[in-house]
N, C-alpha and C positions, 0 to 999 in steps of 0.2 A: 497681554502677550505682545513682544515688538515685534516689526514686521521682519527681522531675521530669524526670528524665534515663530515664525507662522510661515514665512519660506522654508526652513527647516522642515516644517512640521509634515507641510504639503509632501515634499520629497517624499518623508519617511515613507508616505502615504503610494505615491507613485512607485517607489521603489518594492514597495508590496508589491504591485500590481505585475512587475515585472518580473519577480521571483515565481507570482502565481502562472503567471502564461507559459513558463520554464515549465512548472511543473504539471500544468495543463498538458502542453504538447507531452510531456513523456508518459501520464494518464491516458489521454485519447491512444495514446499508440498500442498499451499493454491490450487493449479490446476493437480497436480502428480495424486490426488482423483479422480476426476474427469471421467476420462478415465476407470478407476478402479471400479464404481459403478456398474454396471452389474452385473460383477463376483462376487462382495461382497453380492451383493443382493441375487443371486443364491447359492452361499455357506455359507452363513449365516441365509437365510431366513426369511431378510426386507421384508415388504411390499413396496409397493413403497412409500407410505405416511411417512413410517421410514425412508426410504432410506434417504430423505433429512436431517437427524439429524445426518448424517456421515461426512457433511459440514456445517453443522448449528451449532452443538458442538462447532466444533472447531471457526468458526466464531465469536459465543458470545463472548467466553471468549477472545479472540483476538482481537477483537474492543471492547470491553471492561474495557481490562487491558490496553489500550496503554499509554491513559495518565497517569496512576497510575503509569507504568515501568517508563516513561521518566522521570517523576518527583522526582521517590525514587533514580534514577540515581544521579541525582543535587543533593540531601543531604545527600545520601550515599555515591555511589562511581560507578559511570556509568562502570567503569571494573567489580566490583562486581556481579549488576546487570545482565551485560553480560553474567560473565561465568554461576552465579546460572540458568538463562534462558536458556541455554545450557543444563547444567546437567538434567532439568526437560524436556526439550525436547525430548532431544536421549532418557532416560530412559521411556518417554511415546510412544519415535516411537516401543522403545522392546515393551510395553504392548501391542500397537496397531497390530503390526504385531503376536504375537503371542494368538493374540484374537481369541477365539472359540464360541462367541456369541455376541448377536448382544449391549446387556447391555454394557458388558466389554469395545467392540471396540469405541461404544458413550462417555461412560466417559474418557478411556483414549485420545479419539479424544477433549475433554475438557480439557484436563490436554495441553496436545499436545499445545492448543492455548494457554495457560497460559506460560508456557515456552515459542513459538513465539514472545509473545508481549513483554517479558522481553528481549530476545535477539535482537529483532530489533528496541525496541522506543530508544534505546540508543546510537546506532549506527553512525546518522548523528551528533551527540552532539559530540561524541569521533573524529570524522572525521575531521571537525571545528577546534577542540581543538589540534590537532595535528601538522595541515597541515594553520598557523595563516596569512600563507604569502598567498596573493592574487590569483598567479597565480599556488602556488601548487594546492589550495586549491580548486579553480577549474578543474586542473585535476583530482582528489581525486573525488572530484563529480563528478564529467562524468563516472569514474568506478564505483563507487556506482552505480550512477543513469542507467548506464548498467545490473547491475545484477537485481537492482530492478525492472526495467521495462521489460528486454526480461526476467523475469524468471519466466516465467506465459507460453510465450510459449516454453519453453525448458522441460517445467514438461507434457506440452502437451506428446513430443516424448518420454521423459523419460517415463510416466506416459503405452503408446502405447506398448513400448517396453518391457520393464519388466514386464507387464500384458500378450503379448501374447508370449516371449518368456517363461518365468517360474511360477508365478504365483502373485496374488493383495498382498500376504504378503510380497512381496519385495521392495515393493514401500515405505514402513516403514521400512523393515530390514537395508535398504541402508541406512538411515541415524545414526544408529548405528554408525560403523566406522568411516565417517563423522564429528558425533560429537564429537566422542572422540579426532578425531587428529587435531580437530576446537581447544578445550579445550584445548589441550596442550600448542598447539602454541599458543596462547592466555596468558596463565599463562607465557610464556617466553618469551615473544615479546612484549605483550602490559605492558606499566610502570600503577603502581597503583596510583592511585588517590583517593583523599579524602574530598567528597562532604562537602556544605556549612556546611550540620546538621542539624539537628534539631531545633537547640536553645530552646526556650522557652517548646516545645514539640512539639509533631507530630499534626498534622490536622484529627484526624483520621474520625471524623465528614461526613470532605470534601472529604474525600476517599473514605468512605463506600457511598456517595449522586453520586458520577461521577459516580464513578463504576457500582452502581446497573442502572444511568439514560441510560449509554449510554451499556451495555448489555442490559435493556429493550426494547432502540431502537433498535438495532439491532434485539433482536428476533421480535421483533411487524414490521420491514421488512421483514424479511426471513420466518415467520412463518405465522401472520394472513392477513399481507395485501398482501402476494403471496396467500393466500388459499382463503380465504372469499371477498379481494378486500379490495383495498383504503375506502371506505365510510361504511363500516360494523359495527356492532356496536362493536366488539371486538377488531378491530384494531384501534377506534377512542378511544374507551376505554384505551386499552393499549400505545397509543401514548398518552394522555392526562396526563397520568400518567409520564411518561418517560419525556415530556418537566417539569411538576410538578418539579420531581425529580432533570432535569437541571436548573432551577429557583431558587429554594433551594440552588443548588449548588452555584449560581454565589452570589446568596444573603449572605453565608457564608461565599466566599473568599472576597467579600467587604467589611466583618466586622472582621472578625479570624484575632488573634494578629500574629499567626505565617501562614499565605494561603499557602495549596498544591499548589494552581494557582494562583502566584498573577496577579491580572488583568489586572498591568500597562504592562504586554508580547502586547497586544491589543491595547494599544498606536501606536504601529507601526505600518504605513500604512504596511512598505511590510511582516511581519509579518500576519496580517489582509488580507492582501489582495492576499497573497503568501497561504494561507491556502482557498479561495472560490475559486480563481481560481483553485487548486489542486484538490476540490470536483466535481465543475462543468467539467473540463475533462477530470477524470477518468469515472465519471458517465457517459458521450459522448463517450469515448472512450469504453464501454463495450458494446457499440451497435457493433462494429466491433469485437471483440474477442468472443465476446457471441454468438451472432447471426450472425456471419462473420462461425463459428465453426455449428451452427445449419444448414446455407445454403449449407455449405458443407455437411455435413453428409446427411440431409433429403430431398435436393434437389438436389444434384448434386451425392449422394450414398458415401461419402469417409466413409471408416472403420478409428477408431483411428488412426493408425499410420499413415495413409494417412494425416486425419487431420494436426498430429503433424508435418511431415515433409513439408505439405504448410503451413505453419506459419512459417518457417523457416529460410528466406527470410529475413524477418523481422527482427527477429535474429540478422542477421547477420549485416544490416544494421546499427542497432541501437550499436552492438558492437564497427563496425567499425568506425562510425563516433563521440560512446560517448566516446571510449577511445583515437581519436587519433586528434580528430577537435573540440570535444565539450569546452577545455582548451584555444584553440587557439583564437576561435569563440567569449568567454566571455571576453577575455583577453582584447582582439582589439576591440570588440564593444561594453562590458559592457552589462551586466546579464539581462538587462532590453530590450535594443531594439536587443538581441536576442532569448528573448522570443515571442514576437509578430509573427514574422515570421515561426517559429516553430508548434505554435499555430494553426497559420492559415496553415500549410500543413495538419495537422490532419484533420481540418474543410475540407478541400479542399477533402481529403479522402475518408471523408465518405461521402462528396454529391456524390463524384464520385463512390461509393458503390447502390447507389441506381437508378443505372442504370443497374446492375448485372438484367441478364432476366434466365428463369425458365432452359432452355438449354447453360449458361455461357459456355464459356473456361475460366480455371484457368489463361492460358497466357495474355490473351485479359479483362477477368474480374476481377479476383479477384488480380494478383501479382501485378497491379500499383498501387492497393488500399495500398496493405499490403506494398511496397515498400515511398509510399508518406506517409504513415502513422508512420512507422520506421525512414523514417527520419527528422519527426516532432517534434516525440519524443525525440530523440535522440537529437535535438538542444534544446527543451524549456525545459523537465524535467531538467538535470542540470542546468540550467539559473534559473527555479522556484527554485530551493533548493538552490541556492545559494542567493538569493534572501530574502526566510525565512530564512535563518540564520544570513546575517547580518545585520536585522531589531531583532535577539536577546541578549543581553548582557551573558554576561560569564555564570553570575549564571545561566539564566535559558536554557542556551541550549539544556541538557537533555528536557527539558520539551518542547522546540521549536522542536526538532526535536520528541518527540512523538505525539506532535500537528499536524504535516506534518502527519506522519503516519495513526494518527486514522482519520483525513479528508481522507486518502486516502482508510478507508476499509469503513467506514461511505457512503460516497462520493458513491461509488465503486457497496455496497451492497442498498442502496436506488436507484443508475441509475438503475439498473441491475432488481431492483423488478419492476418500472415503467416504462422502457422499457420492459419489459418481459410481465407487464399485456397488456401494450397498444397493441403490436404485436398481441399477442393471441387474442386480441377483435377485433383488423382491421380483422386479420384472418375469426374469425367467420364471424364475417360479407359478408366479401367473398364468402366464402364456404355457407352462406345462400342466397347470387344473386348467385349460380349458377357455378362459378369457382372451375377448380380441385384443388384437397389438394395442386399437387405442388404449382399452382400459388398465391391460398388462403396464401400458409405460404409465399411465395417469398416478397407480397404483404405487410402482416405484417412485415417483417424484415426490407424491405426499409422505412415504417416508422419510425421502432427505426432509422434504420442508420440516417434520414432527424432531426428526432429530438436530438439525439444526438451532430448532425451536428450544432445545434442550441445553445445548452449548450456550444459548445467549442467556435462558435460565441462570447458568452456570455464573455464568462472567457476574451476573446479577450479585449473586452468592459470593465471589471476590470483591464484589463493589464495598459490597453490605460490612466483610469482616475487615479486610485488610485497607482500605485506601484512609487515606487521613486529608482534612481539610487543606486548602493551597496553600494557607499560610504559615500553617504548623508544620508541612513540606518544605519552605521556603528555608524557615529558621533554619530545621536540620538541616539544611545543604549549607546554607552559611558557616555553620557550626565545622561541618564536615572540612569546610574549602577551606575554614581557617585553620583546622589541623593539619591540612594537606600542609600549607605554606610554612605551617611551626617551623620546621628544620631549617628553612632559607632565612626564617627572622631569627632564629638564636645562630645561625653561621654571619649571618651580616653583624650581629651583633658580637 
């Protein structure tokens, strides 16, 4: 290797590192919140019924805009993309942190997610694109797939810590700096690129029908089927609506001369099948982070920081084993029959979570969960993203990698409302035979965890029929990209 051909190499290498602190900071923030809501409710004076629009904000526009970011990435310029979601970011964390009412802090917490979803649907497209050799490219995803999975509980301590040492406006002011020396590095490390284009014209049709279906769905989870219930008439209402709007959608890109999504992405099994599996166990796995976090706090008494430092564990796990075996692991055994196994620790997790009793030890209870579960993660998420990527061809990477994403807050925010109703209703029930709160709520939790348990089973059962090895994914996207291009080679010709 000559030493421009090892300067090179280095870059690609830092240029990583700069893509992952991007999507570091917009991970810590989706949970940084969290910890934070108290204080903000008290010095701002939420209601509690408000309170929830301080994560619901930013949620919509987040799962929302994912597909839209990943795809203007493809015909624009997935660099592009990046930094403007950047700049919109940081400048919304200033407005947020320096919010004196509760209007201000909701909308720039909207703005906030609009920025997020532009810096991170793009991210796994630029990673791909970089890193083209097999076995970099798996380790490149084992870093990603580390930030993006333990950085949910890192914003827990984060979130603990800068709440009780100074005050909730620092939990935005931090990412100020952050984003600024994200952007820099970025403008001078990452090489620019210049998407397919538009051609004929933009889709804007199919943009403005995604957009509005899949923020619909998202608020008609967060909002009416958490408040009123799954079968209410305004959540069936507002869901009817929102699949409408996805119908519409898909009916457009099967006819538009030029599709925001073309459809042939969906030919590929692992593609397809690398995106349910990602819904089903994120949505299984927020029964342990969600209600893993509730049993601590209301049953076993932890204060925030407490929280964040037992999640921590996890952490570390997931670090250890996705940067420095998750490379190795796919190399030698290939993407596929190292998911499986992965899979199934998570599943093994959380049944063993639902053994936790009302007087637990953290030792004896909850650290084999959080440790089998970190290291589930930490082998199959890299193997599933490597997996959806090479069932995508070049062109639509952007858009494969913000399909991975928006199944992941989709996914994430649907477990999260159906585990949460179910819990609470096991609970009541409890607490109406006659059980104290603690056991009534303990009672509820171990349901999410058993049925969560069930959904990562599931995804198991997709592993097993539908996914195909990376290489044999590879072909077919080659195959595919070359028929895409057929028509531009017999017009040139």
């Amino acid at each position: 290797m000559t030493s421009t051909d090892t300067t090179t190499d280095r870059s690609r290498w830092i240029a990583l590192v700069v893509l992952c602190v991007g999507v570091l900071m917009i991970v810590l923030d989706a949970t940084v919140v969290n910890v934070a809501l108290p204080s903000i409710q008290s010095d701002l004076g939420f209601s509690q019924a408000d309170l929830a629009w301080v994560v619901n904000a930013y949620l919509i526009a987040f799962g929302g805009l994912l597909l839209l970011a990943g795809r203007l990435g493809d015909l624009v310029s997935r660099r592009g993309v990046f930094l403007a979601g950047l700049t919109v970011f940081t400048l919304a964390s200033l407005l947020c942190g320096s919010a004196q009412s509760k209007e201000v802090l909701v909308g720039a917490r909207f703005v906030q997610g609009v920025g997020g979803a532009m810096t991170s649907a793009v991210v796994l497209g630029m990673i791909v694109t970089m890193f083209p050799e097999p076995r970099d490219q798996a380790k490149a995803i084992g870093v990603y797939s580390f930030v993006a999975s333990a950085g949910g509980s890192i914003g827990l301590l984060a979130g603990g810590v800068l709440t009780q040492a100074i005050n909730w406006h620092w939990i935005f002011f931090v990412n100020v700096p952050i984003g600024i020396a994200t952007a820099i590095a970025a403008r001078r490390l990452i090489a620019k690129d210049t998407g397919i284009g538009f051609r004929a014209g933009a889709d804007v049709l199919g943009a403005v029908l995604i957009t509005g279906a899949l923020m619909l769905l998202v608020y008609t989870i967060v909002k009416p089927a958490a408040e009123d219930g799954w079968g209410a008439a305004r959540t069936l209402a507002y869901g009817a609506v929102a699949v409408a709007l996805l119908g519409a959608f898909v009916a457009r890109e099967a006819t538009a001369r030029t599709p925001l999504m073309p459809l042939r992405i969906f030919r590929s099994r692992n593609v397809a099948g690398a995106n349910l599996i990602q819904g089903l166990t994120v949505a299984g796995m927020f029964g342990m982070f969600f209600m893993g976090a509730l049993y601590l706090q209301r049953v076993l008494g932890y204060d925030p920081l407490q929280i964040g430092l037992a999640f921590l564990p996890t952490t570390i796990v997931m670090g250890g084993l996705s940067l420095f075996y998750a490379e190795k692991l796919i190399t030698r055994f290939g993407a596929r029959r190292t998911l499986v196994p992965g899979l199934g620790l998570v599943a093994a997790g959380l049944l063993l979570f639902t053994r936790a009793p009302v007087d637990g030890s953290y030792v004896t209870d909850v650290l084999p969960v959080l440790l089998l579960i970190g290291t589930g993660v930490a082998v199959c998420f890299p193997a599933l993203m490597t997996l959806a990527m090479s069932g995508a061809t070049p062109s639509d990477a952007g858009l494969a990698s913000g399909l991975v994403n928006t199944t992941v807050q989709v996914g994430g925010a649907l477990g999260l409302a159906v585990l949460a109703t179910l819990a609470a209703t096991e609970t009541s029930s409890r607490r109406a035979a006659g059980e104290s709160v603690a056991q009534a709520l303990n009672g509820g939790y171990h349901l999410a965890y058993a049925i969560g348990a069930g959904l990562v089973l599931a995804a198991i059962g997709v592993a097993l029929t539908l996914m195909r090895p990376e290489r044999a994914a590879a072909q077919e996207a080659e195959v595919v990209e070359v028929r895409r291009l057929e028509p531009a080679y017999e017009r040139a010709a």
